[in-house]
Each structure stands twice: as C-alpha cells, then as structure tokens.
matplotlib code that plots the C-alpha trace (Angstrom):
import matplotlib.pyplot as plt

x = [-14.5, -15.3, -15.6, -17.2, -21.7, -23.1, -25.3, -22.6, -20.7, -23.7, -23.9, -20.1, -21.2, -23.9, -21.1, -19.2, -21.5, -23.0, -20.2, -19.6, -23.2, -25.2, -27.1, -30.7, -31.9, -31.6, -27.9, -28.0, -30.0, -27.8, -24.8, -26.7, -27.6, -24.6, -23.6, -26.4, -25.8, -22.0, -22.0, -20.2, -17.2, -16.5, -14.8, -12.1, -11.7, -9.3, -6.6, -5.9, -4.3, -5.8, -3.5, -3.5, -7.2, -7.2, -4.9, -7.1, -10.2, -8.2, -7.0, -10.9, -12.4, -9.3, -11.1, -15.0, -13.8, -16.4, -15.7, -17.2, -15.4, -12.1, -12.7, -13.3, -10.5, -7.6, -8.6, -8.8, -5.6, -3.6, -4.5, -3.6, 0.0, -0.1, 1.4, 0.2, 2.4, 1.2, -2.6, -2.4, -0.7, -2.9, -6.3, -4.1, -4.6, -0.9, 0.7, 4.5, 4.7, 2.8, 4.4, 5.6, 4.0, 0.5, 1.2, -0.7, -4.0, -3.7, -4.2, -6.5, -8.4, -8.4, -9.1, -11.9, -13.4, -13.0, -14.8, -17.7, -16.8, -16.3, -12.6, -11.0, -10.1, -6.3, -6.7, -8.6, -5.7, -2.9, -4.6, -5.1, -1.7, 0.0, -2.5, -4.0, -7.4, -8.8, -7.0, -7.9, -11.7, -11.0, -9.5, -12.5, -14.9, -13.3, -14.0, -17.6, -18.1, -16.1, -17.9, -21.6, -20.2, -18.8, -21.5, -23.8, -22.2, -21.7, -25.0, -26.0, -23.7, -25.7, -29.2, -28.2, -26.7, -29.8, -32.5, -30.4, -30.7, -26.7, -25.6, -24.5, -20.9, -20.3]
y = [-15.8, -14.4, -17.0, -14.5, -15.3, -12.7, -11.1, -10.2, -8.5, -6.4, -6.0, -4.7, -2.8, -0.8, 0.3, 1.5, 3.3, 4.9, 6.0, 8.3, 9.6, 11.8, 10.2, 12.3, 15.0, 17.2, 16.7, 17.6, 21.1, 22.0, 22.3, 24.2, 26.5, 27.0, 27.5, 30.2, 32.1, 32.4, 33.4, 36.4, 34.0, 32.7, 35.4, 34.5, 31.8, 33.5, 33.6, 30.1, 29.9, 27.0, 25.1, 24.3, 24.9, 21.4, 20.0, 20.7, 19.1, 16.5, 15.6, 15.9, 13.8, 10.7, 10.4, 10.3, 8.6, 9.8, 8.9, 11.9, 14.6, 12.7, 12.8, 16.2, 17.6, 15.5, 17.3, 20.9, 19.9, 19.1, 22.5, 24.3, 22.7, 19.9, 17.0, 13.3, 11.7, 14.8, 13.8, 10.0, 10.4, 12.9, 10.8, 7.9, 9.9, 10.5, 14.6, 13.9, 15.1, 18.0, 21.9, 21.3, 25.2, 23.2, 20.1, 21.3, 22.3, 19.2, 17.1, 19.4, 18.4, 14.8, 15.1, 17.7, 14.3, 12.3, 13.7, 14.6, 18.2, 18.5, 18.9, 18.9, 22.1, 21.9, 21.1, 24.6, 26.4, 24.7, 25.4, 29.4, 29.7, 28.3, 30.2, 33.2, 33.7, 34.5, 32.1, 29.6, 30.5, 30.1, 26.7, 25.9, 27.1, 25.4, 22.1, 22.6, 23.3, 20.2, 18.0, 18.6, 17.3, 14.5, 13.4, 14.1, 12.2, 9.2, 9.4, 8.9, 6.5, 4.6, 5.5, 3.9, 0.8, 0.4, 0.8, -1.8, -4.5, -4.3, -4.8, -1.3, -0.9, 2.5]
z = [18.9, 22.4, 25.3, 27.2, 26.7, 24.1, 27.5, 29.4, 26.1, 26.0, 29.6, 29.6, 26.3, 28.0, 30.7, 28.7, 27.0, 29.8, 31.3, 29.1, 28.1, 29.5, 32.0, 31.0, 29.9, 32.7, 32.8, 28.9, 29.7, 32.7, 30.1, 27.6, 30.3, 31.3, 27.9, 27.6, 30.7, 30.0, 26.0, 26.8, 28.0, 25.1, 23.6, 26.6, 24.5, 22.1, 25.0, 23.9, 20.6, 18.0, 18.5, 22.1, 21.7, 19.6, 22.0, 24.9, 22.7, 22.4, 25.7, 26.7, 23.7, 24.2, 27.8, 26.3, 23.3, 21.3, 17.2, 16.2, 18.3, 17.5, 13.8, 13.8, 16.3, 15.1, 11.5, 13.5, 15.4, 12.5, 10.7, 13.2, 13.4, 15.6, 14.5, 14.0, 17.1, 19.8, 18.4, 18.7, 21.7, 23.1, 22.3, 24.0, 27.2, 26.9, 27.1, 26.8, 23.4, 24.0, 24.5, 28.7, 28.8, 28.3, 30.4, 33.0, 31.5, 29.7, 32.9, 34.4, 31.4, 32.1, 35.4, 34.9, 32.1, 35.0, 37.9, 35.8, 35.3, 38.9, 39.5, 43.0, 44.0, 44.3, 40.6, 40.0, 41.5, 40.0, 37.1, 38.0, 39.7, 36.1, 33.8, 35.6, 36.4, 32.8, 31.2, 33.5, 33.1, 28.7, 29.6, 31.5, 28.6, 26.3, 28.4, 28.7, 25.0, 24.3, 27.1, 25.7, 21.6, 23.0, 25.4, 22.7, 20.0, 22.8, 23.7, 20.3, 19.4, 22.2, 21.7, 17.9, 20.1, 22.2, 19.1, 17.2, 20.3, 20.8, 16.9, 16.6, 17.9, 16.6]

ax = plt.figure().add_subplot(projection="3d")
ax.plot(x, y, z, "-o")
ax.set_aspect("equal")
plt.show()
C-alpha cells in the first residue's frame, strides 16, 4: 500500500498524463495540418529502410510511452528484423544496441519528443550534416507521423482516466 494520500497519486497521475497529451485541440489540428500540407513528403519516407523506420518509432514512442504505439511498433520492429534486446532497450530510452550508423537520428528523436517537436538547432544540423538534407527531412516525417499516434493514444488513455474519476490506469 502507498503511503502517499489517494489526491496526490491522482494529482501526480494527471502530470504525467498531461505531459505527454496533447494539450487541446488546436495543438491536435496543427499536426494534421502539417500532415496535410506535406503528403507529398512522405514518399521521402522510403529513404529509411523498415527497420530503422521501427527503430526510430520506437525511440519516439519509449519517450511518450504510449501502450498502444508500443504494442504496435515493437510488432512492426520485430518483422522487420530487429531484435527483442535493441526494442526493449530502445523503448527504455536506451540506443546502445542499435546500428552506430543510426545513433544519431536516434537521439535526435529523443530530443525532438522532448522539446515538443521543437528541436534546438545544432540538433537539426547534426542531424543533416550525418544524413543529408532529404534524409534528414524523412527522419523528421517519420517523427511527426509517430508524434500525433502517440499523443493521440495518450490522450485517450487519459480522457478514459479522467471520465473514470482516476480508476483507469491504462
């Protein structure tokens, strides 16, 4: 049993929910626009094979943590060839199992999760000097598309939290 009063577990609960939602609706329609107004891109994303595809999504969904996104890409990641230990560690927030060619990307990932999609620039041109402009712009696709499932999924995760007055934990 928790020492710690029931109203302050759901006080922590709703932080850590919120943190990663989205934080309202306009927020949600500014990725779907951008998601609209840069279709075309995604057809950059085939410069990045399935495999570090998966390990990107992955590196992305262990910072969100959200159960559905990590359900679904560790199945993706393993049919596409990477192994169990690179997708635990991966979803651990760790990359030292993961191809050193895709270290950096990796990172970039985290850090993109991190500062809200709004990297630092220095990141951005690590990321371009290592990859190349195009690939660079895939990698970055491949983020957004992974950052609206898993705030969605957390954000529904916690709408189902909030409507169930803090007895669904997900």
């Amino acid at each position: 049993m928790s020492s710690i009063p029931l109203y302050l577990q759901k006080t922590q609960m709703d932080r850590q929910f919120k943190k990663r939602t989205y934080q309202g609706f306009s927020e949600f329609l500014a990725d779907l626009r951008f998601l609209f107004s840069n279709i075309r891109k995604f057809g950059k994303m085939k410069l990045i094979s399935p495999d570090f595809r998966e390990r990107l999504m992955l590196a992305v969904t262990g910072v969100y943590g959200c159960r559905y996104c990590s359900y679904l890409h560790a199945r993706e990641a393993l049919r596409s060839g990477v192994d169990r230990e690179e997708m635990a560690s991966l979803l651990s927030g760790n990359v030292r199992n993961c191809p050193e060619e895709e270290a950096t990307a990796l990172i970039y990932a985290q850090h993109w999760v991190d500062s809200n999609a709004d990297p630092e620039l220095e990141s951005i041109q690590r990321l371009v000097e290592t990859y190349g402009s195009e690939k660079a712009e895939a990698i970055n696709v491949v983020l957004r598309v992974n950052r609206i499932g898993n705030l969605f999924g957390n954000s529904l995760d916690y709408l189902l939290y909030k409507i169930s007055h803090g007895r669904w934990e997900g």
